[in-house]
FILO-485164 format. One record per residue (C-alpha): chain; x, y, z. Coordinates in steps of 0.05 Angstrom, whole numbers. Layout:
<atoms>
<A; <X; Y; Z>>;
...
</atoms>
This chain:
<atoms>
<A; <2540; 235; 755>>;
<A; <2514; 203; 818>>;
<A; <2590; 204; 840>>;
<A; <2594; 274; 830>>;
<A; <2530; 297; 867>>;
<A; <2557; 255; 927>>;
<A; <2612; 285; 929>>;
<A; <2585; 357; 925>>;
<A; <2526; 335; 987>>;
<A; <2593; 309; 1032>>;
<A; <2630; 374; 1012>>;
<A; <2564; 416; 1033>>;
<A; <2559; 372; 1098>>;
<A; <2642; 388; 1116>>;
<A; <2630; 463; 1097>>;
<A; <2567; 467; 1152>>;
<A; <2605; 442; 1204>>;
<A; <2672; 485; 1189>>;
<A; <2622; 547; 1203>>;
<A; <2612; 527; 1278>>;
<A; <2688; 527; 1284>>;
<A; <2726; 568; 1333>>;
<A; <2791; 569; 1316>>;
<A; <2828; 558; 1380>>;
<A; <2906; 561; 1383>>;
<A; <2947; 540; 1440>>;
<A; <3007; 571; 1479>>;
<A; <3080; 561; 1452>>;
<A; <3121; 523; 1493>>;
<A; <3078; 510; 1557>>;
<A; <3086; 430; 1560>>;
<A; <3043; 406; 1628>>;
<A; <3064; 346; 1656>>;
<A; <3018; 289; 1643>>;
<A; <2972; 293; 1699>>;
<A; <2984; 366; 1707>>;
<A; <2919; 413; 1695>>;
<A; <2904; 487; 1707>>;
<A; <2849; 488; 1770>>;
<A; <2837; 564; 1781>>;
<A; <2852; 630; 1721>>;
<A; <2842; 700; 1729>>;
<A; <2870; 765; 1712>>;
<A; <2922; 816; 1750>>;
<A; <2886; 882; 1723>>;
<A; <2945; 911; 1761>>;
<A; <3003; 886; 1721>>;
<A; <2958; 862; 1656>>;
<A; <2977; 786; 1665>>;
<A; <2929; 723; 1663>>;
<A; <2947; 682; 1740>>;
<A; <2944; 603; 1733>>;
<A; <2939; 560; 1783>>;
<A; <2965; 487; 1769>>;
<A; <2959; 434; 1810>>;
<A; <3033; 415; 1812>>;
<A; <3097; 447; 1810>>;
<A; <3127; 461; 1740>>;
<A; <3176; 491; 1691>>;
<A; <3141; 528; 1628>>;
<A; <3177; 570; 1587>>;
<A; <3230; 607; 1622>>;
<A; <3184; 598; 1687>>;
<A; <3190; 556; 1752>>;
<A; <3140; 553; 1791>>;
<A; <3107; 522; 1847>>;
<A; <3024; 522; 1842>>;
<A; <3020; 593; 1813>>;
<A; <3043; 623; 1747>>;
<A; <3031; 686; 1706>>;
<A; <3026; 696; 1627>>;
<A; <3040; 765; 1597>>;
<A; <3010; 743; 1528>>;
<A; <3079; 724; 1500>>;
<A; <3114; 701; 1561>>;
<A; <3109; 659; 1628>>;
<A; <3134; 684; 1686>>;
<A; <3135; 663; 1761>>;
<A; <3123; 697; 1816>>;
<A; <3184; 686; 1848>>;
<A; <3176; 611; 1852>>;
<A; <3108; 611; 1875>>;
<A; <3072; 583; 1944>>;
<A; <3113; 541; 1984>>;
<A; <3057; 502; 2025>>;
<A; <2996; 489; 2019>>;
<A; <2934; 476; 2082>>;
<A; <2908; 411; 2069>>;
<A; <2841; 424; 2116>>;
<A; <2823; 484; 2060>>;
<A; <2852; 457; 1991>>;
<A; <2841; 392; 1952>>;
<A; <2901; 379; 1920>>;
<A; <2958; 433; 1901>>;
<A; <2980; 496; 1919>>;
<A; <2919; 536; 1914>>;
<A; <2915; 609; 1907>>;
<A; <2833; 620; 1887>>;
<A; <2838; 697; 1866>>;
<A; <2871; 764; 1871>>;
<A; <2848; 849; 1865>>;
<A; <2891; 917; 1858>>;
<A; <2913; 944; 1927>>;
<A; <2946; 996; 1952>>;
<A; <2987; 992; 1884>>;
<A; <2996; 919; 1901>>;
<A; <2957; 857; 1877>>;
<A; <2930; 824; 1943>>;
<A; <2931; 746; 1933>>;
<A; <2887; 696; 1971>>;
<A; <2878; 623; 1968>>;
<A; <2884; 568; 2015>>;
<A; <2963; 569; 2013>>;
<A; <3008; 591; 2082>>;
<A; <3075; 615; 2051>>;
<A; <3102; 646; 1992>>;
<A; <3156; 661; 1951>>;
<A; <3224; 639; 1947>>;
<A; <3242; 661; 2021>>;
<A; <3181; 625; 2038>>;
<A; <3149; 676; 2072>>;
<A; <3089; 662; 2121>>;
<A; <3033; 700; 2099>>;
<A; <2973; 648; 2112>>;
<A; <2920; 654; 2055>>;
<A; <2926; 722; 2036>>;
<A; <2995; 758; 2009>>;
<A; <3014; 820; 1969>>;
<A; <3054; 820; 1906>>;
<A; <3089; 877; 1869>>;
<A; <3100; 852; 1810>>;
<A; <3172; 824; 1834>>;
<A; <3173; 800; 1904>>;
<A; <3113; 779; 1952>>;
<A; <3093; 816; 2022>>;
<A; <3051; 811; 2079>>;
<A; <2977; 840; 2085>>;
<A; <2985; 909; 2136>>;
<A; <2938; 878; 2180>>;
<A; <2941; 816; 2219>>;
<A; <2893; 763; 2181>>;
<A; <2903; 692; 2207>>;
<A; <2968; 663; 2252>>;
<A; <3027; 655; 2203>>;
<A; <3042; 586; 2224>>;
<A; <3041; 517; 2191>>;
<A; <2992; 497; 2243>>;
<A; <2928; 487; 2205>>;
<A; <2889; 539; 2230>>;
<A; <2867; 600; 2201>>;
<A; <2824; 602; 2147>>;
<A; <2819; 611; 2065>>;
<A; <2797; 654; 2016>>;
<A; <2752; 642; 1951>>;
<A; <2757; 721; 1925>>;
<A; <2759; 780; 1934>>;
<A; <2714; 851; 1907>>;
<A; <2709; 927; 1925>>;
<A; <2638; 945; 1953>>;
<A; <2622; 1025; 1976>>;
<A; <2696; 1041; 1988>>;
<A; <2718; 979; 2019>>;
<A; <2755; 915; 2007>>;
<A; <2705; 847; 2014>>;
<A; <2738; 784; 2027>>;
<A; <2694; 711; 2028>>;
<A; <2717; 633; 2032>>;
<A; <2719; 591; 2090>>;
<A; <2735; 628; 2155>>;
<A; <2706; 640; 2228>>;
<A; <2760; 690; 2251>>;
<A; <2795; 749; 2223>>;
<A; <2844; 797; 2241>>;
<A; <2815; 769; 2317>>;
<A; <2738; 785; 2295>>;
<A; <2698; 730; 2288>>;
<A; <2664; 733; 2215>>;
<A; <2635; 682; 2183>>;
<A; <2660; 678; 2113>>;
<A; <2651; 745; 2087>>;
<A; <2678; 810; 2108>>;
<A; <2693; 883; 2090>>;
<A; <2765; 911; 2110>>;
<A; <2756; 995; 2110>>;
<A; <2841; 996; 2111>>;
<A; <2841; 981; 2197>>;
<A; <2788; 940; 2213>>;
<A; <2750; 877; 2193>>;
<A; <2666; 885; 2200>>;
<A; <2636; 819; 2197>>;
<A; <2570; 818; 2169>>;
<A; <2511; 767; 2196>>;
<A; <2513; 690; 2177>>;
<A; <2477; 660; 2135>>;
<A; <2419; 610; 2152>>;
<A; <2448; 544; 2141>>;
<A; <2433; 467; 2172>>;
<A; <2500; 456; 2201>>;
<A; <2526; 520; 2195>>;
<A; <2597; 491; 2170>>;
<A; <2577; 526; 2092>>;
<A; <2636; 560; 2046>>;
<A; <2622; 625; 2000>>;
<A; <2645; 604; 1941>>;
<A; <2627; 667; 1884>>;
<A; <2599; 735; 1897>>;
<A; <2587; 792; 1855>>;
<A; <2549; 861; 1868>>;
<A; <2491; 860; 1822>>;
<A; <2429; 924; 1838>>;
<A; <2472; 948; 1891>>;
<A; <2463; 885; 1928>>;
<A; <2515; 832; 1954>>;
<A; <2493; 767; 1911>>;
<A; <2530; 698; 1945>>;
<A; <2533; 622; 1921>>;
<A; <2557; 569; 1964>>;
<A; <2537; 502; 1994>>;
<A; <2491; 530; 2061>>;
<A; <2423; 501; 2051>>;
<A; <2370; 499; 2101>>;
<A; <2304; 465; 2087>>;
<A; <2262; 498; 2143>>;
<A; <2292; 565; 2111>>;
<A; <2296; 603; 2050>>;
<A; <2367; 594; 2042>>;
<A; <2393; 552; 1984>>;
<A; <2460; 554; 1949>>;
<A; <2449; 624; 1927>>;
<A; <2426; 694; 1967>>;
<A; <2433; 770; 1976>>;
<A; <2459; 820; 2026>>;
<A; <2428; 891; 2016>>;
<A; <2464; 922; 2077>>;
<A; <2422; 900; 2137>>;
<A; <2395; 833; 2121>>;
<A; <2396; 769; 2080>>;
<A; <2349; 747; 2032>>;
<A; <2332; 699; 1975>>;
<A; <2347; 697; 1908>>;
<A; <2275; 670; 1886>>;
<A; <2273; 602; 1901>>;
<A; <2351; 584; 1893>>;
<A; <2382; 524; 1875>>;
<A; <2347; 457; 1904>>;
<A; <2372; 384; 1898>>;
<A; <2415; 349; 1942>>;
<A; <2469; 348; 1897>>;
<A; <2457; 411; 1872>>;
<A; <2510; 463; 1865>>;
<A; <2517; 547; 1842>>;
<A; <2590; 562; 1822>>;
<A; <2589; 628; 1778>>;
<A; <2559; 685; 1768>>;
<A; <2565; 739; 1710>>;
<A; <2523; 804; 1688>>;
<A; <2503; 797; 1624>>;
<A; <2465; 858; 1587>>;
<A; <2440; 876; 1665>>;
<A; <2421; 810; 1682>>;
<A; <2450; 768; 1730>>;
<A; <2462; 699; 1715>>;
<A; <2469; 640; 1753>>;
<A; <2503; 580; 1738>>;
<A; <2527; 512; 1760>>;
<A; <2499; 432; 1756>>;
<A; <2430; 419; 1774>>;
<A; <2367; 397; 1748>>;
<A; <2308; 422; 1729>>;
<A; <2267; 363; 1746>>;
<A; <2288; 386; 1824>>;
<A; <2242; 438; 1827>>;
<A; <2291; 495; 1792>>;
<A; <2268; 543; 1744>>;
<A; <2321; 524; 1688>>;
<A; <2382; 470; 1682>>;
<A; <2451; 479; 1690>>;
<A; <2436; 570; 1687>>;
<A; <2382; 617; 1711>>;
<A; <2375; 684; 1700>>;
<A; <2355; 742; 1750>>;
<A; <2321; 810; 1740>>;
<A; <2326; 832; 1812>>;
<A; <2246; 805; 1825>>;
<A; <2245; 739; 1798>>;
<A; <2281; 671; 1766>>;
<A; <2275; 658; 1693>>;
<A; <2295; 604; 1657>>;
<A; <2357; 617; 1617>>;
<A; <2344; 563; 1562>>;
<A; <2402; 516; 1571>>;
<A; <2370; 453; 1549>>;
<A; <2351; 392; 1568>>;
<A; <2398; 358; 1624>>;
<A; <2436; 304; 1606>>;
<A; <2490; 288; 1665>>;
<A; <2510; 334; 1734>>;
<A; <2570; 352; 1700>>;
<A; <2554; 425; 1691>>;
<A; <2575; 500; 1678>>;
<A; <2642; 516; 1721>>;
<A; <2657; 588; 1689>>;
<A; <2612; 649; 1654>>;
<A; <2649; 687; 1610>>;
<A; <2623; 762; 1582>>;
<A; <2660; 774; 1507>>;
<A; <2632; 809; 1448>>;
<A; <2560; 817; 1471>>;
<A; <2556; 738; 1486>>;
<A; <2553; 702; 1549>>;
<A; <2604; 632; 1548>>;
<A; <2590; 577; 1591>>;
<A; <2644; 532; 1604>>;
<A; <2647; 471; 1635>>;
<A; <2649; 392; 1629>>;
<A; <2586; 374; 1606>>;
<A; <2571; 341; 1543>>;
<A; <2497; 372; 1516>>;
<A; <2474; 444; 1508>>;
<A; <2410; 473; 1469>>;
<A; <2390; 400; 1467>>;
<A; <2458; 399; 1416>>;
<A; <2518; 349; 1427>>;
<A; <2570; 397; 1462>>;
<A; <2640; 398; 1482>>;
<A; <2642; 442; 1546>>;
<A; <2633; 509; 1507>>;
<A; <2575; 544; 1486>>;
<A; <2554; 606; 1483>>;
<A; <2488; 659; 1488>>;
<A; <2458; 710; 1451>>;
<A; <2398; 749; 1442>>;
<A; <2363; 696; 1466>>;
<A; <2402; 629; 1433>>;
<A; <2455; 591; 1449>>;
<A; <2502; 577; 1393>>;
<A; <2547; 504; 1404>>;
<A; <2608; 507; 1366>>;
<A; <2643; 438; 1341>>;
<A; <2708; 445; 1365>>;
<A; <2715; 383; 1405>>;
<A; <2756; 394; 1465>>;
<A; <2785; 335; 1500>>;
<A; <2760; 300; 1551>>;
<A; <2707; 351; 1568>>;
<A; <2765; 382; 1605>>;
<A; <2754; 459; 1602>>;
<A; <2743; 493; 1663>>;
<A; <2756; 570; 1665>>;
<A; <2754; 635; 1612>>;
<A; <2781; 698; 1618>>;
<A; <2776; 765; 1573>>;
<A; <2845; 786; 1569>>;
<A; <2879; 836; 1509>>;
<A; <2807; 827; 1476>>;
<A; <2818; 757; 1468>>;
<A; <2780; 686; 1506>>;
<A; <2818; 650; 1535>>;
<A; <2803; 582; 1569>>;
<A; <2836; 527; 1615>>;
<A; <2833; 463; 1653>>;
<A; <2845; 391; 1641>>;
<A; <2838; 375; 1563>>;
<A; <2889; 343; 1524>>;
<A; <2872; 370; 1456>>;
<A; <2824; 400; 1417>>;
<A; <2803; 378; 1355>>;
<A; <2856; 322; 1359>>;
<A; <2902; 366; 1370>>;
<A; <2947; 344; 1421>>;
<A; <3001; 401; 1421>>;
<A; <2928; 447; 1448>>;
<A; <2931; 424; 1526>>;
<A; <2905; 458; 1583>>;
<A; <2911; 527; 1565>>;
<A; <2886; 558; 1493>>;
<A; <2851; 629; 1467>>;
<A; <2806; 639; 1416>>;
<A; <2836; 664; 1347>>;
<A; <2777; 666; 1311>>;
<A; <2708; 685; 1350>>;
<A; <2674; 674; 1286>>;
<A; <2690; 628; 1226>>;
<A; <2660; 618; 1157>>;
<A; <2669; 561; 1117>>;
<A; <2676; 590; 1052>>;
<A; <2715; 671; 1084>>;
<A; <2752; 638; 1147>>;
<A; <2758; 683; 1202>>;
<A; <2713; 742; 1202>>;
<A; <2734; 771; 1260>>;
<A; <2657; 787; 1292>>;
<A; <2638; 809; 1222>>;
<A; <2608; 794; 1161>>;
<A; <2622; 811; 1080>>;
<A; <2558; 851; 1049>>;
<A; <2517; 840; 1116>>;
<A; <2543; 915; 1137>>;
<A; <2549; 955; 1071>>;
<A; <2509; 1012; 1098>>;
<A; <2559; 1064; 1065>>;
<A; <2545; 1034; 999>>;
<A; <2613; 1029; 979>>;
<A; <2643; 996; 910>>;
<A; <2715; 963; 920>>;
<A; <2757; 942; 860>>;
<A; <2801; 911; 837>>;
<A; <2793; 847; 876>>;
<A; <2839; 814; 869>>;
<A; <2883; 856; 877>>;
<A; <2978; 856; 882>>;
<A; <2988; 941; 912>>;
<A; <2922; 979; 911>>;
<A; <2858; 972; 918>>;
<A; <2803; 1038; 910>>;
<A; <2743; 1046; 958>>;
<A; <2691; 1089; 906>>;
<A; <2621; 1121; 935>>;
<A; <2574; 1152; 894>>;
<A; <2569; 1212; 933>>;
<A; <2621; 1252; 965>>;
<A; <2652; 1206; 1013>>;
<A; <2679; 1217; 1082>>;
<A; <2716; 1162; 1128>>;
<A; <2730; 1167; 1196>>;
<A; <2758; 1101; 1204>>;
<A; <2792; 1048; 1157>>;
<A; <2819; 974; 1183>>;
<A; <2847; 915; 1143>>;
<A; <2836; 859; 1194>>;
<A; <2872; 791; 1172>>;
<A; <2844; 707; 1170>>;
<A; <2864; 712; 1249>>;
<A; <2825; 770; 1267>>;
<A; <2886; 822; 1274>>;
<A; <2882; 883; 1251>>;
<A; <2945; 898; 1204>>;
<A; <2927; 968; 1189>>;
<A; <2883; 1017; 1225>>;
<A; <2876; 1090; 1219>>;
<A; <2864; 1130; 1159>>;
<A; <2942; 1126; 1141>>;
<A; <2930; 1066; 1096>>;
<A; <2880; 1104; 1052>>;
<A; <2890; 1161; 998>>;
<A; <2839; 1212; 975>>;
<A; <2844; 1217; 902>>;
<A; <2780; 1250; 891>>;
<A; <2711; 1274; 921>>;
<A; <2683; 1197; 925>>;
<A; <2751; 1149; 915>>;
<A; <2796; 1126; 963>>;
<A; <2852; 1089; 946>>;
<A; <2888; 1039; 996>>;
<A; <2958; 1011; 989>>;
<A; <2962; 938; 1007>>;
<A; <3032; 927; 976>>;
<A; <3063; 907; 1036>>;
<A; <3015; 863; 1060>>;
<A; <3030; 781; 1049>>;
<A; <2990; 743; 1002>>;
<A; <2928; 721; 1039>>;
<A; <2852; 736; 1051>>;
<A; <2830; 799; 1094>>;
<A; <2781; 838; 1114>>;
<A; <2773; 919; 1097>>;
<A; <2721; 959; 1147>>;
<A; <2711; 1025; 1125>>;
<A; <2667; 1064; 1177>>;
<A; <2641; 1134; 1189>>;
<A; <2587; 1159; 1234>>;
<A; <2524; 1124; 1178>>;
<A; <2561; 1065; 1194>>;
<A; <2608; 1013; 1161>>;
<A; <2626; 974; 1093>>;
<A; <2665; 912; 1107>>;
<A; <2699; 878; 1049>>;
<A; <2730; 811; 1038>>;
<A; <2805; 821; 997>>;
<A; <2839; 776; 971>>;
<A; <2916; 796; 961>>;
<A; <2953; 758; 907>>;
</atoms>
């Protein structure tokens, strides 16, 4: 007896941690090389791809490249071989190309790089790509030359009609700027610098949040307001609250989260800042965004908005005052750690792409899993120990049409029955990965006032989900198909 109630407590204990599992998958046939990690992910909206940029020339898939590479959700691809050369004043290690934007029906590319392509092509920091072969920016940026001057870009965003461009740069297109610009399709305008001890700072994020221009970088100025994070409302520069304090402190992303702006990087609280590791800003003042207690400087590298939660990725080990793996996420007001333990701490970036997360950097494996390096998405947003997969849903929580199902089990049919006449808009059978299988109102039958019947016979045997939904709301059921 006392061996069986063991057993059931270690069962219970297993099943508790399989909920906080995520389900990640990795990508067929991309094989890094052993030192090899992805150091920089984002998406061409233009051309619906996910950009990588690796820290070392590679084959993956039925893709050579050098530094940059592109994944079409089934596929890699170059882009025709890549960047040739790299500036080593502006990148650490690599061929670095830090992020790219829809122009002129061309993605526009910049980085720290000085030629591209297979033709190697001298385009210093900033090139055009059309899906096929690389070109030059219309207007003159920085001297195409492999001289080491110039300048570099950290990204790129579209403000009041115009293209904004910030890095690490004093000159360009011959106006002296100092790291951020606007481009209005003939001319650079250079907006004022930022206050800043040496002035020798680098822009590394900015995003437009309340109509204002919201920066992060390393200028800090103790006899000024100025620290690590600020705002540009047209005319002037001014602080975001108190910013970011600590020698060693540093801002790297920012996301908009349910119109909030969100700040995050590696610092600590005991500094003097509001919050560890993320803050949150309302446009008057910093709040504390509830990260936890602060464990190492290893911190948040990458904010990630999918399915009404905020993900904060990164290599530190401790979040919610929870043993973490470099993933957690937040919402309505907690942050959730899942247990999949990723290697080594080693994720860096996520991206939304095709409604899926995906996420890369340095790890090995996750959960032991060593064929999971580097690059991986997100099969499952939400697991259940005893359902698996329930695909951002959940069985009898969401029954507002009060629907009956039956049989269930069931082999060919199964009948949806209301006690009231019943209308559906909208009818999904979503399988254990979260992909919907069928959708539409073609799977389901009418076969009187309040039944609807719903062929499943070609469907393999398995567990799924059925959402029936109209405008009261939604019935989600879990099948089971024999």
């Amino acid at each position: 007896m006392k061996l069986k109630v063991n057993f059931v407590f270690i069962l219970l204990l297993l099943l508790q941690e399989m909920s906080a599992q995520q389900n990640w998958v990795g990508i067929p046939c991309y094989k890094p090389n052993q030192n090899e990690e992805i150091n920089r992910m984002f998406i061409d909206s233009l051309h619906n791809e996910i950009i990588l940029n690796s820290n070392y020339g590679h084959k993956a898939c039925n893709s050579s490249y050098k530094g940059v590479f592109r994944y079409d959700g089934n596929l890699f691809k170059d882009l025709d071989f890549g960047l040739n050369k790299f500036d080593p004043n502006l990148a650490a290690n690599g061929y670095l190309v830090m992020d790219c934007i829809p122009y002129n029906n061309k993605t526009l590319f910049g980085g720290g790089f000085i030629s591209v392509g297979s033709n190697t092509l001298y385009t210093k920091s900033i090139a055009l790509w059309n899906g096929a072969v690389w070109d030059t920016f219309p207007k003159h940026v920085f001297s195409n030359k492999d001289n080491g001057s110039g300048g570099g870009f950290n990204g790129f965003f579209k403000h009041k009609g115009k293209l904004w461009m910030y890095g690490k740069f004093d000159t360009i297109g011959n106006t002296i700027s100092k790291n951020l610009c606007n481009f209005d399709g003939n001319n650079f305008t250079p907006l004022p610098a930022i206050p800043d001890y040496d002035n020798d700072y680098i822009i590394g994020k900015a995003k437009v949040y309340d109509n204002k221009i919201v920066v992060t970088g390393d200028f800090y100025d103790p006899n000024s307001w100025s620290s690590r994070v600020a705002m540009y409302d047209g005319i002037t520069w001014a602080s975001v609250g108190i910013g970011v304090k600590g020698s060693l402190a540093a801002v790297v992303d920012l996301a908009i989260y349910r119109d909030t702006l969100y700040i995050a990087g590696s610092w600590s609280k005991t500094d003097g800042n509001v919050s560890n590791h993320i803050m949150k800003w309302d446009g008057t003042q910093l709040f504390d965004a509830g990260f936890g207690n602060f464990y190492s400087w290893a911190g948040i590298t990458s904010l990630v908005v999918y399915r009404d939660r905020l993900y904060a990725l990164g290599p530190y080990d401790h979040a919610a005052n929870k043993k973490a793996y470099g993933i957690s996420y937040y919402q309505n007001g907690t942050w959730t750690v899942p247990q999949d333990s990723i290697g080594n701490y080693g994720v860096r970036y996520g991206v939304v792409y095709n409604d899926a997360l995906y996420i890369a950097g340095a790890f090995k494996n996750i959960g032991k899993d060593t064929t999971i390096k580097n690059f991986a998405w997100l099969a499952c947003p939400d697991f259940d120990a005893a359902s698996g997969c329930l695909s951002g849903i959940k069985e009898n929580s969401r029954n507002r049409l009060n629907l009956k199902l039956f049989p269930n089990p069931a082999t060919d049919k199964i009948f949806l029955q209301s006690e009231y006449s019943l209308n559906i808009e909208k009818l999904e059978i979503i399988n254990s990965f979260g992909q919907i299988v069928l959708a539409g109102l073609s799977p389901g039958i009418i076969k009187d006032s309040n039944t609807w019947e719903v062929d499943i016979s070609k469907l393999s045997k398995g567990i799924y989900f059925l959402k029936a939904e109209n405008n009261r709301g939604q019935s989600v059921f879990k099948i089971v198909k024999e």
